[in-house]
N, C-alpha and C positions, 0 to 999 in steps of 0.2 A: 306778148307784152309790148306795149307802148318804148318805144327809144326817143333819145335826145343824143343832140348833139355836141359834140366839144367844137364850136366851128373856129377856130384858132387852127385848129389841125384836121379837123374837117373829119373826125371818127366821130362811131357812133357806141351810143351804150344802152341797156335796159334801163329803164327807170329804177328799177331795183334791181341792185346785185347781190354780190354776193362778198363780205368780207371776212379772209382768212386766217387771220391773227389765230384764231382758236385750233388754227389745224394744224399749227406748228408748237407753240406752247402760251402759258400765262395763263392759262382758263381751266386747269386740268387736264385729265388724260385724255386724249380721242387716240384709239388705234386704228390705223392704215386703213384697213376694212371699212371704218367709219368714215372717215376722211372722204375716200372715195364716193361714198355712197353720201353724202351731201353734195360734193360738187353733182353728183350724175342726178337729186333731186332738183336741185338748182336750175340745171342746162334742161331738164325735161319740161322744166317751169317754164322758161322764159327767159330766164337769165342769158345775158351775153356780156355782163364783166365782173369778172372779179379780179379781185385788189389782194395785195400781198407783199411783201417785202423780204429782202435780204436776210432779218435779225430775227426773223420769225421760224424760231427751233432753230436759228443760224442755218437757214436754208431749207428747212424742211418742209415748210409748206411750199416754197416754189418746187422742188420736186415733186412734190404730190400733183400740185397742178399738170405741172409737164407728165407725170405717170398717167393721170386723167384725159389729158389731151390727146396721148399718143394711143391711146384704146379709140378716141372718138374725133378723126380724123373730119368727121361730116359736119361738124361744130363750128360756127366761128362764133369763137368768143375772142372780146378784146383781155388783156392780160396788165393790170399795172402792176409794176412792184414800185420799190423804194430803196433809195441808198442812204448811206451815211450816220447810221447808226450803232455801228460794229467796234467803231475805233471812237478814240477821247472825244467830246464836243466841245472841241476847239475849231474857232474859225480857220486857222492854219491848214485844219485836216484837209479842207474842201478847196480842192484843185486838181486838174487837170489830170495828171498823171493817177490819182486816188481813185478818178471817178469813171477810170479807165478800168483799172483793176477791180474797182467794184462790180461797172459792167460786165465786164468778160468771166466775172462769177455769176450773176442771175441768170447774163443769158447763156451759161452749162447748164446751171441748174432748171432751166425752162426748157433746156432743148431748142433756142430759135437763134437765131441769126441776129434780128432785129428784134429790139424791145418795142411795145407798142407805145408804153410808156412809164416815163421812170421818174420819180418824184424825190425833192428829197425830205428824207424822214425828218421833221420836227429839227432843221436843226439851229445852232444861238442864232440870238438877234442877229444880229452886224452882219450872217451871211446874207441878209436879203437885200443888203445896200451895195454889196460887193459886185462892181463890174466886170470885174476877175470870174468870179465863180460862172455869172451866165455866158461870158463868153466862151466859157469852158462848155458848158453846158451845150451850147450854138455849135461847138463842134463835134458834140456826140451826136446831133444830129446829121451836120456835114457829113462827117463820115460813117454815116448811115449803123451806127451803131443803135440808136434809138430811135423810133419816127415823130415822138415827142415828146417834153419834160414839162413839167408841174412843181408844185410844191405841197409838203402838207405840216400846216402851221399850227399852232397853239393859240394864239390868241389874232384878235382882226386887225391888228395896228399892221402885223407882219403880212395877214391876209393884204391889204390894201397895197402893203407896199410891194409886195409880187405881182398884184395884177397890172401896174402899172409897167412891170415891163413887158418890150412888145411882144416877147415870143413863150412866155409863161401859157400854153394852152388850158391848166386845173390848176385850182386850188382845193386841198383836202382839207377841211374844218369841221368842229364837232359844230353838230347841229341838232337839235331836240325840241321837244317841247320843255324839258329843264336848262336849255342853253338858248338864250332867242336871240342874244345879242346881234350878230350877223346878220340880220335881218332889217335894221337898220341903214346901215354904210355896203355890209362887204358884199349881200346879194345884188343889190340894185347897180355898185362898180365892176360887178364882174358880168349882168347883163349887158351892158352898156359896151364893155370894152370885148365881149364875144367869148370870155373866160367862163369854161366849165367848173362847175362845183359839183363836188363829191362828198356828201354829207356822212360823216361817222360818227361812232358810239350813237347812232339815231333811238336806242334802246335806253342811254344812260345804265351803259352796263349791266342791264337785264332789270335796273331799277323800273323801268316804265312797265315791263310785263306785269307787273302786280303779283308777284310771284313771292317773292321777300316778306319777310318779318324780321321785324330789329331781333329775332333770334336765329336769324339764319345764318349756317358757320360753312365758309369756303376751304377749299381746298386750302391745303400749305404752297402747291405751285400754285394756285389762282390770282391772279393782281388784287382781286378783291379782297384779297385777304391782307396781301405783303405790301401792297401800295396806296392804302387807304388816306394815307400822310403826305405823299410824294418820294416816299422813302427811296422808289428805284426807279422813278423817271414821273414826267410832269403828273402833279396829282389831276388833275384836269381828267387827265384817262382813264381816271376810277370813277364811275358815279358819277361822270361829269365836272367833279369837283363837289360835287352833293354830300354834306354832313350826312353819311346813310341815315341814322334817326330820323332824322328830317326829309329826308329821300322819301321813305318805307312810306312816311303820313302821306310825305306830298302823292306817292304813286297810289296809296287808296284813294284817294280823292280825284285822283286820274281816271282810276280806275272805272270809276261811278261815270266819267260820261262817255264811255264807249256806248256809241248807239248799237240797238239790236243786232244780231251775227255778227258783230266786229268783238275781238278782243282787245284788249288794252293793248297791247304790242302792236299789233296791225291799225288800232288807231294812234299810234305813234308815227308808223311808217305814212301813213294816208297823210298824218298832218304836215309833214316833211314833202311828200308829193306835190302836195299843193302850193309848196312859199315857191313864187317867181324866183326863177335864177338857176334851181337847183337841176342837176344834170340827172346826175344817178344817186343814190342812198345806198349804203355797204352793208346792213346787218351782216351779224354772223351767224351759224347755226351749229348747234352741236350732234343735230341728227336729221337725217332727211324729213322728218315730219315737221321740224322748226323752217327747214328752210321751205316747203311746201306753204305751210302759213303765212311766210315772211312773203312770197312772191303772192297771194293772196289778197293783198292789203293794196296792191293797184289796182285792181277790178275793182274795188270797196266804190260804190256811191260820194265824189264830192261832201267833206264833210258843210255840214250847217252853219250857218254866221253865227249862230246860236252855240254851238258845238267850240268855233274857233275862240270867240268871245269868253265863254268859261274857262277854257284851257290858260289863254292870255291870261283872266283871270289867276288862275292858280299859281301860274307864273309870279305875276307880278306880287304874290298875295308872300307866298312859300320860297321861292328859287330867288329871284332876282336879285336880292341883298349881298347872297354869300357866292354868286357868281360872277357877276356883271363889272366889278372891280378888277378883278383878277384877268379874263380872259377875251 
């Protein structure tokens, strides 16, 4: 599979990874067995990053990774996680001494020395103006505790303002065919300034797969279920912020222009491949046959001016109103 660059830090990644939020909790069950055998369709695919964090199963999927890794020594995959979502979101939290002890958690949990890179999760505004926090950060590098730091943001105001600092090498941002905003301001500043993006929820929480009916019922652990609202952390993260009613029509209608062999899903991923800027895309997968699919979708033919045009299309027709405010 095709890689790109974070050249800020000068790593490299698949075009498509692989995002683990589902192999730790929020999505339902996946057992160990499963777990495993995603990442190992993943790594056979092509994949070389996958993304993960601290607060996910409170560590679980970075062990899993680390258990993964340690069976497949021949591998090099890059590894990001993320900090600062475990304790209050208060700007207070995020300093120096926190993000020490956060550290020296993932990288147990990873098994490594060195973070490849560590981002921090979604956190308030005001830490991105904080020159407290990046100098903190500047020293988790000095002392070779991580080899680079990023952030991953909720909305593009926060995106913007990260990439203008100098040593921010990613910024992680929902990006979709129900999310376009970014594509405006925050992809065109973050080529420009050498800052990798890493596009998430690229699925709109499985809303793009065309899979849904406004009668489909989630799990009681699934976010889909319990965070429809914003009820347990930014609604942004469900559905993209997608009224699901209005999700379910807009993704048949998506659905309709996947051209021949492509699925809705992987013409989700392919339209994401192609916006300038983007680094890597995170799908998740709940079983080696989603993630086989998911790394499928970069081989896919250049989609059509025809193709991008209706999507846009649908975008501006369906989505744009009840997102483009907010985030």
């Amino acid at each position: 599979m095709d890689e790109r660059t974070f050249h800020r830090s000068d790593q490299h990644a698949s075009v498509i990874g692989l995002g683990t939020w589902q192999l730790g909790a929020d999505w339902g069950d996946v057992d160990d067995k499963e777990a495993l055998a995603v990442l190992e369709a993943a790594a056979e695919s092509g994949v070389t990053f996958f993304d993960t964090a601290d607060v996910y199963g409170d560590g679980r999927s970075e062990e899993t990774i680390a258990t993964f890794l340690r069976g497949r020594p021949d591998l090099h995959v890059m590894v990001a996680t993320k900090m600062g979502r475990r304790v209050e979101q208060i700007p207070q939290n995020y300093v120096l001494d926190n993000f020490r002890e956060w550290n020296d958690r993932s990288r147990r949990n990873l098994g490594v020395d060195v973070l490849d890179l560590v981002q921090l999760h979604c956190p308030p505004t005001p830490v991105y103006s904080s020159d407290e926090v990046f100098d903190a950060l500047d020293t988790l590098v000095e002392e070779e505790r991580v080899k680079a730091y990023g952030v991953s943001v909720e909305t593009c105001e926060e995106a913007l303002t990260a990439i203008a600092r100098p040593n921010v090498a990613s910024v992680q941002i929902i990006l979709n065919p129900f999310r376009m905003k970014p594509l405006r301001e925050v992809l065109p500043a973050a080529r420009e300034a050498g800052v990798g993006i890493i596009a998430r929820v690229p699925l709109a929480s499985g809303l793009l797969s065309g899979k849904y009916t406004k009668d489909t019922v989630f799990a009681a652990n699934d976010h889909r279920n319990f965070n429809r609202h914003g009820e347990a952390f930014d609604q942004g993260e469900t559905f993209s912020g997608v009224d699901f009613a209005t999700g379910v029509e807009a993704a048949a209608e998506f659905a309709a222009l996947a051209p021949e062999g492509c699925t809705p899903a992987q013409l989700a991923l392919r339209w994401i491949v192609q916006q300038p800027g983007v680094t890597t895309v995170i799908p998740g997968a709940r079983s080696p046959e989603q993630a086989r699919a998911n790394t499928d979708a970069a081989r896919l033919p250049e989609l059509t001016e025809g193709t991008l045009s209706a999507v846009r299309d649908l975008y501006d027709r369906r989505i744009k109103e009840q997102v483009e405010g907010r985030w």
